[in-house]
C-alpha positions in Angstrom: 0.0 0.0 0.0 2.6 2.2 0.7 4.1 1.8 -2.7 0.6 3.1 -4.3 0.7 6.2 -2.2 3.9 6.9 -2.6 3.2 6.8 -6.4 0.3 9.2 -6.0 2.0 11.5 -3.9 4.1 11.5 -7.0 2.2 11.9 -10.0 -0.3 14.2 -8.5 1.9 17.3 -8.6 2.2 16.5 -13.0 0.5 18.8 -15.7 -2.7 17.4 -17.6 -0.4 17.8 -20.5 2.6 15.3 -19.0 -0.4 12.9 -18.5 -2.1 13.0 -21.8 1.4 12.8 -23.5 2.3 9.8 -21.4 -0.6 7.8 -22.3 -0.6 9.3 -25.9 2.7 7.7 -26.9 2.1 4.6 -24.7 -0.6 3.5 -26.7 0.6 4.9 -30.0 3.7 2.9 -29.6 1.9 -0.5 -29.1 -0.9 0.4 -31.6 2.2 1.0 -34.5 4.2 -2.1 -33.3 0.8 -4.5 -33.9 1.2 -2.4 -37.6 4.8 -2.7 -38.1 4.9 0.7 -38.2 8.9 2.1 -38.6 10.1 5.7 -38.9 11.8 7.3 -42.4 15.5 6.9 -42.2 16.5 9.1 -45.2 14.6 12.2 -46.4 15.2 14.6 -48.9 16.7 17.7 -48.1 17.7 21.0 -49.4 20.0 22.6 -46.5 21.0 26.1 -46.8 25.1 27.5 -45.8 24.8 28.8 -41.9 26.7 31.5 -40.7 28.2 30.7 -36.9 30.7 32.5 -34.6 32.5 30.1 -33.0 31.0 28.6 -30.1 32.3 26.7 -26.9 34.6 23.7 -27.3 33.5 20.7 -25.8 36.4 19.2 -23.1 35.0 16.3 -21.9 34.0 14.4 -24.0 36.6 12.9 -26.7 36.8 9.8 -29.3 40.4 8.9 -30.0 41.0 6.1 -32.3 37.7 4.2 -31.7 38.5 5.5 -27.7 35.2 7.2 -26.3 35.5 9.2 -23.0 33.2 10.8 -21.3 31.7 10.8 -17.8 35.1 9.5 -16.6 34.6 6.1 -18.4 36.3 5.3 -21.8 35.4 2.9 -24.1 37.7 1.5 -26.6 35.4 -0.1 -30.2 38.9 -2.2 -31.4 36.3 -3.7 -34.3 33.4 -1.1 -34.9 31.5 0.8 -32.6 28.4 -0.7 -30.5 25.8 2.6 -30.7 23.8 0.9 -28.3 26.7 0.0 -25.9 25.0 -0.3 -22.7 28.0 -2.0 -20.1 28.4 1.9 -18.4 24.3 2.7 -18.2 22.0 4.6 -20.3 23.8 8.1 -19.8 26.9 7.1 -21.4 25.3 5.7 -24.0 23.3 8.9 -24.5 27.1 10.5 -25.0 28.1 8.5 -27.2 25.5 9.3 -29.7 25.2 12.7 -28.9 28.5 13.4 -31.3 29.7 16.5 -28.5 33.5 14.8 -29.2 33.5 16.3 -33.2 36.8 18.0 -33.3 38.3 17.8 -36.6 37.4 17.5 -40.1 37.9 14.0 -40.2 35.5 13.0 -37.4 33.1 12.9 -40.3 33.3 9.3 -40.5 31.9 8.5 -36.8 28.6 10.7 -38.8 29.5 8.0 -41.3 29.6 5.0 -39.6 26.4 5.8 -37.3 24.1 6.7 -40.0 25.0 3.3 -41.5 23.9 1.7 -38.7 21.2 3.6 -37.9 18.3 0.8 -38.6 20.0 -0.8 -35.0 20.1 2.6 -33.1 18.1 2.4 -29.9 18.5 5.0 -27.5 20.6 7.1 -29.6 16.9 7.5 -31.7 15.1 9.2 -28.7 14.4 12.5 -28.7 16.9 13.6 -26.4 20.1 12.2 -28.0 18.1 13.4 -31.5 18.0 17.3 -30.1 22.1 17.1 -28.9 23.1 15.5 -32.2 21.4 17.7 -34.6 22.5 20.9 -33.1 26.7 19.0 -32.9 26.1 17.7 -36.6 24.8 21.3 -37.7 27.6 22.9 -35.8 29.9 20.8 -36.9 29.1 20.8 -41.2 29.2 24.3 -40.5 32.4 25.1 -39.1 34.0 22.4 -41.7 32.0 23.7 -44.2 31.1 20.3 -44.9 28.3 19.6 -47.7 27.0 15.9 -47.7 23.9 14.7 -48.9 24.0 11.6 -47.5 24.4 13.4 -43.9 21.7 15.5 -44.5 19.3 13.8 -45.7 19.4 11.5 -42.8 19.7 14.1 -40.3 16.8 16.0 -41.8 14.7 12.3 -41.2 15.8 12.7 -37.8 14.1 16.0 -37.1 11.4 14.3 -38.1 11.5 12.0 -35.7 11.9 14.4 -33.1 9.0 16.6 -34.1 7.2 13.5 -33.7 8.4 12.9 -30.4 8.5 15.7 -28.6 8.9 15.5 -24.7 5.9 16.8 -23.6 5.4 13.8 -20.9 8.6 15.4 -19.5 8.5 19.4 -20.1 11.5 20.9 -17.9 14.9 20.9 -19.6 13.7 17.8 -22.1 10.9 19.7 -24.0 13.4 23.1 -23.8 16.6 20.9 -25.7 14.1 20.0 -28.3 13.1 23.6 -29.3 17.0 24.8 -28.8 17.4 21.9 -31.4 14.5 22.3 -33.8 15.5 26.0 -34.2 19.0 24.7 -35.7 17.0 22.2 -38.0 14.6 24.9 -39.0 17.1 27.1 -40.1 19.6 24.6 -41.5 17.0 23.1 -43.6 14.6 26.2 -44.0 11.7 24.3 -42.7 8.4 26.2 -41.8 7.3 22.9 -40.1 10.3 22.9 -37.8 10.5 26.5 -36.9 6.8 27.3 -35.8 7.5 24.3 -33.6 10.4 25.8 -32.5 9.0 29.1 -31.9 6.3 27.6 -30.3 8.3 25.9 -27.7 10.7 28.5 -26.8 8.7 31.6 -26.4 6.6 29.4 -23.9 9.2 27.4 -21.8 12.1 30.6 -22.1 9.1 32.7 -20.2 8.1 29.2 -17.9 11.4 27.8 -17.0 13.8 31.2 -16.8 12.7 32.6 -13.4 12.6 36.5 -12.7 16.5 35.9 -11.1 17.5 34.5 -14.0 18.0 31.1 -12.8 16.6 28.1 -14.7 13.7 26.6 -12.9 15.2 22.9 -12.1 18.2 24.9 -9.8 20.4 22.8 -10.9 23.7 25.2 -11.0 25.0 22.7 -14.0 21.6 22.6 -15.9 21.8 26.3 -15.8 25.0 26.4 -17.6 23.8 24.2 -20.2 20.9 25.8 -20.9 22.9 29.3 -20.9 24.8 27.2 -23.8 21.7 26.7 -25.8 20.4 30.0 -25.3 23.6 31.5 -26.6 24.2 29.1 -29.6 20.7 30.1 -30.6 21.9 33.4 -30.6 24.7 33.0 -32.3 22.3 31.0 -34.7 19.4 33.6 -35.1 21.5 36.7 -35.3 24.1 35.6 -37.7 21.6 34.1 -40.4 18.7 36.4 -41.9 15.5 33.5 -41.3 11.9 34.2 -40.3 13.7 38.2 -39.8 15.5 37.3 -36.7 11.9 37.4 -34.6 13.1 35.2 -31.6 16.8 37.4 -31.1 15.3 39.9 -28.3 13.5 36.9 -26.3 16.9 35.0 -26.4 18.8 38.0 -25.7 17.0 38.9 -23.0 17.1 35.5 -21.6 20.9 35.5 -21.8 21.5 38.6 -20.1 19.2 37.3 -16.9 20.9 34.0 -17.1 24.3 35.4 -17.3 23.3 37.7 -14.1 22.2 34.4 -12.2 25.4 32.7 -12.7 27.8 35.7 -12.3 26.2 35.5 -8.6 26.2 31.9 -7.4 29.8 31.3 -9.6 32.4 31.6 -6.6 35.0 34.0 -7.1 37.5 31.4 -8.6 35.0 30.3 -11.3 33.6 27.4 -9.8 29.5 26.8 -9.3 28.5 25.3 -5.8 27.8 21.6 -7.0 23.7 22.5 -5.6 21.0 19.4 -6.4 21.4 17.5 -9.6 25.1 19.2 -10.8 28.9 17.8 -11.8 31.8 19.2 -12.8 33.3 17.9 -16.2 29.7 18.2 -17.9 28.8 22.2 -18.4 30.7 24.6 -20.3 32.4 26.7 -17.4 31.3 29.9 -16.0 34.1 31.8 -17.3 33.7 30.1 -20.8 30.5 31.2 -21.4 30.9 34.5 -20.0 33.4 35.1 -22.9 31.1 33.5 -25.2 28.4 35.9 -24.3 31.3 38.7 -24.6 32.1 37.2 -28.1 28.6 37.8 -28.8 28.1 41.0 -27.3 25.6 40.2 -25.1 25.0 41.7 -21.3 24.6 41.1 -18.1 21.1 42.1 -16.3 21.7 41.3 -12.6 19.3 41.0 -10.0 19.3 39.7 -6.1 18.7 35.6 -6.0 15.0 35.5 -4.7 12.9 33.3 -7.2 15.3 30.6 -7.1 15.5 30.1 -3.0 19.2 30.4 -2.9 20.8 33.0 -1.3 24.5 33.9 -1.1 26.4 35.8 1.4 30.1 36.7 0.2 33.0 38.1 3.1 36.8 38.8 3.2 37.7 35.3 3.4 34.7 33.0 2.5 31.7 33.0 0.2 28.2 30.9 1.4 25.3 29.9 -0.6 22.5 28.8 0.8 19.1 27.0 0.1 15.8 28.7 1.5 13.7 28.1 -1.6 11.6 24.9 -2.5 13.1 22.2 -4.4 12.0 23.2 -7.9 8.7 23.0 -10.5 6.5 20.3 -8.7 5.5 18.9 -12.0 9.4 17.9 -12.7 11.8 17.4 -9.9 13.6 14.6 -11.3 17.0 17.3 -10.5 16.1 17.9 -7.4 17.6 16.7 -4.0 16.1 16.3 -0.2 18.5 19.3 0.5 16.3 22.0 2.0 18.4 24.4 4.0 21.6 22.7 3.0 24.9 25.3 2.4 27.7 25.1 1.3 31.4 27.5 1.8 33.9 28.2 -0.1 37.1 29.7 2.2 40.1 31.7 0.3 39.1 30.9 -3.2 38.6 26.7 -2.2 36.2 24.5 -1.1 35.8 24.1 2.3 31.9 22.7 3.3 30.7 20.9 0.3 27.6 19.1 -1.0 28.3 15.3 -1.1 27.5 15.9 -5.1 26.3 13.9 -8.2 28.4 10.4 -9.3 25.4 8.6 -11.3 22.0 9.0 -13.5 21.7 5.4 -12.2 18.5 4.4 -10.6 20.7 2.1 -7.7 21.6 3.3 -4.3 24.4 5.4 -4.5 21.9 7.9 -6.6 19.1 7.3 -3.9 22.1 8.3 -1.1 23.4 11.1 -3.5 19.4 12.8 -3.0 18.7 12.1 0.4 18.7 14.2 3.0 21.7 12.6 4.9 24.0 13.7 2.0 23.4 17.2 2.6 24.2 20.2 5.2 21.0 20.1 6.9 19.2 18.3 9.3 17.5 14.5 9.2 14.6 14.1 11.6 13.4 10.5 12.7 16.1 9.0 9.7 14.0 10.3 7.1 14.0 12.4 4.4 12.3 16.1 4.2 11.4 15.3 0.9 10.8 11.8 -0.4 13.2 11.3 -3.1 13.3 7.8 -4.9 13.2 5.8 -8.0 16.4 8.0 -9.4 14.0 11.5 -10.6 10.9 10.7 -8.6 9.7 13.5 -5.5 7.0 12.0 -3.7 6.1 14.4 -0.6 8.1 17.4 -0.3 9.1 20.0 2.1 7.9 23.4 1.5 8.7 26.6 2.9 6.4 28.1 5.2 8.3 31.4 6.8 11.5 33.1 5.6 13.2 36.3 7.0 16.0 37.8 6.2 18.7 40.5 6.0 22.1 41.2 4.9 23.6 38.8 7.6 21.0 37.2 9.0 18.8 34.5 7.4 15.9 32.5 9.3 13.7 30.4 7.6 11.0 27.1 8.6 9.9 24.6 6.6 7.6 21.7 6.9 9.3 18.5 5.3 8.9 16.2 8.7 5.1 17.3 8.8 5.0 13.3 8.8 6.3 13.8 12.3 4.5 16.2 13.1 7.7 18.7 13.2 9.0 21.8 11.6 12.0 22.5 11.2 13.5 25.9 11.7 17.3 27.0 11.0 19.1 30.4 11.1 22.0 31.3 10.2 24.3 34.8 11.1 27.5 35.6 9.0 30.2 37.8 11.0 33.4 38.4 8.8 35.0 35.2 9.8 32.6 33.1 11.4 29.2 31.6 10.8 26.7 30.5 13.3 23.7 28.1 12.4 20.9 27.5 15.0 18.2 24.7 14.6 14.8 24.5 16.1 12.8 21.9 16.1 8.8 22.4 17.2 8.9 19.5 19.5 11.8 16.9 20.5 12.6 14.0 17.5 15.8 12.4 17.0 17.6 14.6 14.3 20.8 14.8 13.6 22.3 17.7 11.6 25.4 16.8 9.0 28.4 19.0 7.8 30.7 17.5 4.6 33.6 18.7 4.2 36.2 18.7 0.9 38.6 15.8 0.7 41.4 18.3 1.4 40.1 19.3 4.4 41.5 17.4 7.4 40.2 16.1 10.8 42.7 18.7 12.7 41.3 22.1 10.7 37.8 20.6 10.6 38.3 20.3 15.0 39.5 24.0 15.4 36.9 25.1 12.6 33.6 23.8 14.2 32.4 24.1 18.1 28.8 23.3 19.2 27.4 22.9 22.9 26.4 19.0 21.7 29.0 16.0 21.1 30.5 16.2 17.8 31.4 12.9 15.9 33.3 12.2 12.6 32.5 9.9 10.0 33.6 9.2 6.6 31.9 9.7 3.3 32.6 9.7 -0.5 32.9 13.4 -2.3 31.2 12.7 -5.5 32.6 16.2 -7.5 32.0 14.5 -10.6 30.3 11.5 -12.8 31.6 8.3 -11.9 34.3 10.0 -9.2 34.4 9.1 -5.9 36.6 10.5 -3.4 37.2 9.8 0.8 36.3 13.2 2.9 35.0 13.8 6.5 31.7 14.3 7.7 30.9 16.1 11.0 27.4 14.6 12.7 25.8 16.4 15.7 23.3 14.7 17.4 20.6 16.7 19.2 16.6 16.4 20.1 15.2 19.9 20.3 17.9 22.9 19.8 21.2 23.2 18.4 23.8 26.2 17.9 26.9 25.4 15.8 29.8 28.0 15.0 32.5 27.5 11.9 35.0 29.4 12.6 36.8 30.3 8.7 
């Protein structure tokens, strides 16, 4: 029984439209495999020569000599490349057909060699993998100044899968990646079809999904930065190319320049992003790299204080904290989100210092299940559970909301209602002096909680014992740093346990 209500409490926050779309494609799916129904593979096409700035270089991801690596795993194809290899999960099979490791004019024959297996592809034919690859294959003919018939005319039939596919039973950053993508196809193959899609799908999700602080909705810190990317290749797309009279430039340009503002905030002052919910290092263009892309293509930044978004960041002499008062994202998609309510995190002299635990695997398994909870976070766990019911690997069942916030330049005290389960609300505060912080708990009534601080890898036992005092017994334990995609790394954990009240002071 508690499976069923757990499922409820799930799909009760989703839109009509994720619903309809669900059972839409379920049953159009079974009703074309009873008809042997199979999609066009080649279609004719008549592309049109792009104009495009450079963009942003892809680092992590790379194919040398049959060698794929990305997400810290490499796979070496000694005979011919698997496109459905499967042995390192379904992300890094996603990579591999999203073609981000193009780097030379010769790459042309991995386009090759996929599109002569294509009839085999399985999960490279979604509409996900679809959106990346068209906008890398476009990027890349462009640049090269490649013109191929035989890659166009199948990438042309796979826009046309896509516009058939579209992720409406997913909305968030899904449905947004297919309209970044369809806008490339629409102008790469002049398609009226394609672009009032397109148009369609950004003028409604840029509005939805870009909140009035310029973060992207899912507050994902990583997600943000990729989505910045789209909106700025778009750019570059739209006003370098005379199509449809440039009638989506201001909406993206605006977008940008609130975007940008978000991120030149949370990015600490040595260019990193505080690794917040669902976000890695080695995946995102950097800060500073899309800054100078943005600069490249001279586009501003509107800055405003972080309010919309729930984070909040507080920067001295010697440290910078950000913070999380906000709720955990759009109810109807927090697949990205984490159990992390007030969780912070501190970066001291230009390094980490208090860290989130972080993000090693997409996998549904139990290290992505630990990765969400609220144990792996700067906060506090009432009665061992979480505040917000995390599970199956991008499900939110209940979640904790918050119900009072106040705030000023250094002090910040909010409550929120997570354990309502347990009949308990949790309040926390926190005051910043120049070099110290001090974090006080409430709890309504007395529970068994236990509040959690991580600290980086390089951080040892001896700093972390003159950095942290509390009136309560402190006790270390160990956990593993996850700062990116299959990376896992030893670091100390400070627990406190405590029943009604606690006051803790980091001294930085």
């Amino acid at each position: 029984m508690d499976k069923y209500i757990k499922l409820f409490n799930t799909i009760k926050y989703l839109k009509t439209k994720q619903i309809y779309f669900r059972l839409f494609y379920f049953a159009r799916a079974r009703l074309r495999r009873l008809r042997g129904f199979r999609y066009q593979l080649v279609k004719e096409s008549t592309p049109t020569t792009l104009t495009l700035n450079d963009s942003i270089v892809n680092h992590y991801s790379s194919c040398v000599d049959n060698t794929f690596t990305f997400l810290n795993l490499s796979k070496n194809f000694e005979k011919q490349i698997d496109w459905n290899y499967a042995e390192y999960g379904k992300l890094w099979t996603y990579n591999l057909t999203y073609f981000e490791y193009l780097k030379t004019k010769e790459d042309i024959q991995l386009i090759y060699d996929f599109i002569e297996k294509i009839e085999s592809v399985k999960d490279g034919l979604e509409p996900f993998p679809i959106s990346l690859r068209g906008i890398n294959w476009i990027k890349f003919l462009t640049k090269f100044q490649i013109e191929d018939k035989k890659i166009d005319d199948s990438l042309y039939a796979q826009y046309y899968i896509l516009q058939d596919n579209l992720e409406y039973h997913l909305l968030g950053n899904h449905l947004l990646e297919n309209g970044f993508s369809l806008l490339f196809g629409a102008y790469y193959f002049q398609d009226e079809v394609l672009y009032t899609q397109a148009k369609e799908i950004l003028q409604k999700e840029l509005e939805e999904q870009i909140l009035d602080d310029g973060a992207h909705f899912e507050l994902s810190p990583m997600y943000h930065q990729i989505m910045l990317f789209r909106v700025l290749d778009c750019i570059n797309l739209v006003q370098n190319n005379m199509f449809k009279n440039q009638e989506l430039l201001d909406l993206l340009r605006k977008k940008a320049s609130l975007m940008l503002g978000w991120l030149e905030v949370m990015t600490y002052n040595n260019g990193d992003i505080p690794l917040l919910n669902d976000s890695a290092n080695g995946i995102a263009p950097t800060s500073r790299e899309l800054f100078e892309y943005a600069n490249r293509l001279q586009i501003g930044t509107t800055l405003h204080d972080l309010h919309n978004s729930g984070y909040r960041k507080v920067t001295k002499e010697q440290y910078e904290c950000v913070i999380d008062v906000g709720n955990i994202g759009p109810d109807y998609i927090p697949g990205h989100a984490h159990s992390d309510t007030f969780n912070f995190v501190v970066h001291k002299n230009n390094q980490d210092f208090i860290v989130d635990t972080g993000l090693s695997t997409y996998e549904t398994n139990e290290r992505r299940t630990l990765e969400r909870s609220t144990a792996s976070h700067n906060t506090v766990e009432v009665n061992s559970k979480d505040q917000s019911e995390v599970w199956g690997g991008f499900r939110v069942a209940n979640r904790a909301k918050i119900i009072a916030l106040e705030e000023n330049s250094n002090v910040i005290e909010a409550t929120h209602d997570g354990y309502r389960k347990e009949n308990v609300l949790h309040t926390r505060k926190w005051t910043f002096e120049d070099q110290k912080i001090i974090i006080e708990d409430y709890l309504n009534k007395p529970a068994k909680a236990i509040a959690r601080v991580h600290f980086h890898p390089d951080i040892l036992k001896d700093e972390i014992i003159d950095a942290i005092k509390s009136t309560h017994s402190i006790e270390f334990s160990t956990y593993k740093y996850a700062p990116e995609f299959n990376k896992l790394i030893d670091a100390i954990c400070v627990e406190i346990t405590f029943e009604k009240n606690l006051k803790v002071e980091i001294e930085i």
